[in-house]
Residue, then its C-alpha position, 0 to 999 in steps of 0.5 A: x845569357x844562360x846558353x852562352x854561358x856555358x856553351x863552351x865552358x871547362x871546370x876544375x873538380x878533384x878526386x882522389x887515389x881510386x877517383x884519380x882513374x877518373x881524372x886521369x881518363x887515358x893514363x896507363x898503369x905500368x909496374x916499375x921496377x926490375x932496372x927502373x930502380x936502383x937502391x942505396x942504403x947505410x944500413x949493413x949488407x949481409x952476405x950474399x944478400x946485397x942490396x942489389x937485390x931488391x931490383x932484379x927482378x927475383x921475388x921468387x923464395x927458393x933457393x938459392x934465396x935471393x933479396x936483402x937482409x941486414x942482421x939485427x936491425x930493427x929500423x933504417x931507411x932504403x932509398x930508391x932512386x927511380x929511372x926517371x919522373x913518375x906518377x906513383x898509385x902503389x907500392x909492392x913489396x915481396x917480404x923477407x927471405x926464407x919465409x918464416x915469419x921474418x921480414x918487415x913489420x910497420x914501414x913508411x914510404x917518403x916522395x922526392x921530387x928531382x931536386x930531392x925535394x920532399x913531396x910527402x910521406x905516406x901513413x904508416x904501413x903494416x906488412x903481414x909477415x910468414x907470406x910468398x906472396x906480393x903485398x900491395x900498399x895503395x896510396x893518393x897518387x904522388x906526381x912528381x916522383x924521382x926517388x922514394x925512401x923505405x923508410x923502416x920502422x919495425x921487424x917481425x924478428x930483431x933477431x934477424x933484422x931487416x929482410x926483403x926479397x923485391x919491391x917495386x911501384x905502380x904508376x905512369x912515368x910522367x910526360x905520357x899523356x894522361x888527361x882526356x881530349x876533346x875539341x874546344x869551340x874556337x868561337x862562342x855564339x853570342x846572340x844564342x836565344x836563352x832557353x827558359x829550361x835546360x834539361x838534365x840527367x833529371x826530370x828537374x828543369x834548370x831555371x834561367x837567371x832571376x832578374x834580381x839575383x840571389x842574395x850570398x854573402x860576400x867570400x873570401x877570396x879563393x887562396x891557399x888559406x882555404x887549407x885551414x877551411x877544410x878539414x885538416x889535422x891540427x898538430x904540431x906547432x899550431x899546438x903549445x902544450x903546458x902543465x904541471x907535471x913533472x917530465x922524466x929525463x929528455x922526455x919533455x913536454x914539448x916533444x908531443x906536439x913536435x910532429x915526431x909520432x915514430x916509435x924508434x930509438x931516440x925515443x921521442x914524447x913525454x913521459x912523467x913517471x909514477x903519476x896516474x893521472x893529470x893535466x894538460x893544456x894544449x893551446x891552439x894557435x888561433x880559434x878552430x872548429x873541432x871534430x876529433x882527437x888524435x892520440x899517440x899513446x906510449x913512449x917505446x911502445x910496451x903496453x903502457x900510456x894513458x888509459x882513459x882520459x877526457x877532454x875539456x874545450x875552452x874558448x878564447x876567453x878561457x871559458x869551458x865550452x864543453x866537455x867530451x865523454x870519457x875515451x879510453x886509449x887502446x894499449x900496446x899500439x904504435x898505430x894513431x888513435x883517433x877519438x871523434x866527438x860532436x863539433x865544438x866551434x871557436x876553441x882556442x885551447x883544449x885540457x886533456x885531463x887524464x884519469x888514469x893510467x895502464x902502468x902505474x909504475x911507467x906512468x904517463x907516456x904520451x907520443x904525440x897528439x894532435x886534432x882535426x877540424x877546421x878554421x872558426x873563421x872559415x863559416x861563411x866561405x864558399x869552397x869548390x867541393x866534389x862529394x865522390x859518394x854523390x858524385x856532385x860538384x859544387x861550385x857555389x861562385x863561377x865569375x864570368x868576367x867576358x860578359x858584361x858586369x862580370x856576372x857570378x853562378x851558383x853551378x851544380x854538376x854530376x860526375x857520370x863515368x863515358x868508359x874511361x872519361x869522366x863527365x859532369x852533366x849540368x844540375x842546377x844554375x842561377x846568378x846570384x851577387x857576389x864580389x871579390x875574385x879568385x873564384x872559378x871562372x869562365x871564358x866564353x872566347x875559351x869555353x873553359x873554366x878554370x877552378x884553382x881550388x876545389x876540396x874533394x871529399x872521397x873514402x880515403x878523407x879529404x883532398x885538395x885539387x885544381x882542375x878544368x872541365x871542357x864542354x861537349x859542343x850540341x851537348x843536351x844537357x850540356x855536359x863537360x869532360x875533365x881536361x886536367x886535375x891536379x894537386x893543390x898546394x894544402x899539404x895537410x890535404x895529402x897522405x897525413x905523416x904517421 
C-alpha cells in the first residue's frame, strides 16, 4: 500500500518572495513600466514637472530635468493604474529631480486588484536620498495586481516637497504560464508489491506502515482558523486598551490599537501630557501565546515618547503570569520597534508599565502597539509547514480516502532545486490514527495531492499558501514537482501594515 500510495501523488507546500522562484519554476520576470503605467494623483503639479513623467521612460538627471514634483508637500498618495493584471516581486523608483538630497523619504505601496479591491499593503519603506541611480524595494509577490498606490509618508526636504523622476515594478503579467509541467500517470497500479524500504536522498531507509498505527491526537480540522495558529501580529481590534491617565485633546487612548501607525498630519495615538510614567492595560480578545512587543513610539515624530517601560502578563483569571525584563524604546523613529521575550502561554491581557519618559514636558506619546504570537488554543493542532532554512516539508496528516478505510500519513519531504523546478524527495512516511477532514490529500486515480493550507517559515517571516506537488513516474526515491502554489487567505500572514 505504501507504493501505491504515492506512486503518483501531488503535494501543496509554500514559499515566499526569494522562494517564490521556486515555486513559479518557468515564470519570467519582466520590468513594467514606461506605457504600462499610467499615474494619477490630487497632489499639485508644478510646472513643467507633470505626472506624466513618472511613465516615460526617462530616468536620466540631465537636463532638461525630467519627473514629477509638487512644491511643499510632505505627503500624498500617487496611483498607478497598470496595463492589465500582474504578478508583482519589486518596485523601482528613480528619486528626486536635480539630485540634491531632495526626493522622497519613507513610503508605503498599497495593491488593488481589478475591481479596485485592497490586496495588501506593503512595510514601510525608507528610500536614500542624494542618489541617480535606481533604487529597488523587494516585496513577497503580490498576484493579482491592477493598479498600486504610492503612497507618501515623508521627504527629504519639505521645502521642496515631493520629487520623483520614474518609477516602475517588477513581476509577470498574469495568464503566462508560471508553474512547472509534468505527465501525471492516468492509471495507478493497484496490485504493486509493498517494498519493505524506500530509499532516500539518504542513507535512512523509510519504513512501511506498522500494522498498529501511531497514536496522534485528533486535530482540528485544516480551515482558515488555522491563521490564529501561526504566528501573526495581534494588534487592532483584538486589543482594548484602558487606564487611568489622562488624554491630551483628540489624542485618546483608543487610537493606539486602531491600526493607524502613520506619522502624518492628522496625527493619530495617544498622548497624556507632563506625565512620566503609567499604565496600561491592554486586553486581548481571547487567550494567546506571546512571543514579542510591538511599539510605535511618539505622536509627530520629534524625539519624544516612552523610554523605558516594562511589560506585565496576566492570564484569564487576572493573575500575573510574569513579568519582561526592562526595554528601552528608541527615540526619534517612525519605524516599528519590535522587543522579543521568552514565550508567555495562555495571556489574556498584558499591562504595559511605563517607567519613564524622553521629554518630560511632551510626556507619553504612544502611535500604536501591538503583539505577535499565536492562539493558546492552537497546541495540539498539526499545521502543514515548509522550514525554507532545511528545505523540509512537513505534512503531519495526509488522508487517502481512495483507499480502503481512509487511511492517514505522517509525510516528510525535501525540497531539492532540478534547474529551475523545484522537487521534494520523499524522507520519511508512516500510518498513524487520525480523524476529522480538511487535511491534505491524495487521489490515487490522480497521483495528486492537494494541501489547502501549509505555513512557510522563510527569512522574510512567515507565510501562508495552498499548493500541489505531482509525482515523478519510476522516480527512485520517489520524488514530486511543484505543480501550483499560491496564497492563502490569512491576511496576517502577507506583508504586515507599517
Amino acid at each position: 500500500m505504501l507504493q501505491r500510495l504515492f506512486q503518483a501523488p501531488t503535494l501543496k507546500p509554500i514559499l515566499l518572495s526569494s522562494c517564490l522562484a521556486l515555486f513559479a519554476a518557468n515564470a519570467q520576470a519582466q520590468y513594467i513600466g514606461g506605457t504600462d503605467i499610467t499615474p494619477s494623483t490630487a497632489l499639485s503639479q508644478d510646472s513643467p514637472f507633470k505626472l506624466a513623467q513618472i511613465a516615460d521612460g526617462i530616468s536620466t538627471d540631465t537636463s532638461p530635468f525630467n519627473g514629477f514634483a509638487s512644491r511643499n508637500l510632505k505627503s500624498g498618495t500617487i496611483t498607478l493604474a497598470l496595463n492589465g493584471t500582474f504578478n508583482l516581486t519589486s518596485f523601482d523608483l528613480w528619486s528626486d529631480i536635480d539630485v540634491r538630497a531632495e526626493g522622497i523619504d519613507s513610503f508605503q505601496l498599497e495593491f488593488y486588484s481589478a475591481t479596485n479591491t485592497l490586496i495588501s499593503t506593503s512595510v514601510r519603506f525608507a528610500a536614500e536620498n542624494g542618489t541617480s541611480a535606481k533604487q529597488t524595494f523587494n516585496f513577497p509577490t503580490v498576484t493579482g495586481v491592477s493598479s498600486v498606490k504610492l503612497v507618501v509618508l515623508s521627504v527629504y526636504d519639505s521645502n521642496y516637497g515631493i520629487e520623483i523622476r520614474e518609477v516602475g515594478f517588477n513581476g509577470e503579467r498574469t495568464g503566462k504560464t508560471t508553474t512547472t509541467t509534468t505527465t501525471t500517470p492516468t492509471t495507478i497500479p493497484t496490485t504493486t508489491t509493498t517494498p519493505t524500504t524506500i530509499p532516500t536522498p539518504t542513507t535512512t531507509p523509510v519504513t512501511t506502515p506498522t500494522t498498529k498505527p501511531t497514536t496522534v491526537p485528533t486535530p482540528t480540522p485544516l480551515t482558515t482558523s488555522n491563521c490564529d495558529c501561526i504566528p501573526h501580529a495581534i494588534n487592532g481590534n483584538t486589543l482594548t486598551a484602558s487606564s487611568n491617565l489622562k488624554p491630551e485633546a483628540s489624542w485618546v487612548l483608543a487610537q493606539i490599537t486602531d491600526g493607524i501607525n502613520t506619522d502624518i498630519t492628522p496625527f493619530n495615538g495617544f498622548v497624556s501630557r507632563s506625565v512620566t510614567s503609567g499604565t496600561i492595560a491592554l486586553a486581548l480578545d481571547g487567550k494567546f501565546d506571546l512571543t514579542s512587543f510591538d511599539l510605535w513610539n511618539d505622536v509627530n515624530v520629534n524625539a519624544e515618547g516612552i523610554k523605558e517601560f516594562k511589560l506585565e502578563f496576566y492570564n484569564a483569571a487576572n493573575t500575573l503570569i510574569s513579568s519582561s525584563t526592562q526595554f528601552t524604546a528608541t527615540k526619534g523613529t517612525l519605524d516599528k520597534q519590535t522587543f522579543g521575550f521568552p514565550s508567555v502561554a495562555d495571556v489574556s491581557s498584558v499591562k504595559l508599565v511605563v517607567l519613564s519618559v524622553y521629554d518630560p514636558s511632551a510626556g507619553i506619546e504612544i502611535r500604536e502597539v501591538g503583539f505577535n504570537g499565536t492562539k493558546s488554543d492552537c497546541k495540539e493542532k498539526t499545521i502543514p509547514s515548509f522550514n525554507a532554512a532545511t528545505n523540509m516539508l512537513s505534512l503531519p496528516i495526509v488522508e487517502v480516502p481512495t483507499f480502503p478505510g481512509n487511511p492517514h500519513y505522517k509525510v516528510d519531504l525535501k525540497m531539492v532545486m532540478v534547474g529551475k523546478t523545484a522537487t521534494f524527495v520523499l524522507q520519511d512516511v508512516n500510518q498513524i490514527s487520525a480523524s476529522g477532514t480538511g487535511y491534505p490529500s491524495f487521489s490515487s486515480t490522480t497521483g495528486l495531492v492537494t494541501i489547502p493550507f501549509v505555513y512557510a517559515q522563510t527569512v522574510f517571516g512567515g507565510m501562508d499558501y495552498k499548493a500541489t506537488l505531482t509525482l515523478v513516474p519510476d522516480s527512485n526515491p520517489l520524488t514530486f514537482t511543484l505543480t501550483n502554489a499560491e496564497l492563502g487567505a490569512c491576511d496576517h500572514c502577507a506583508a504586515p501594515k507599517q
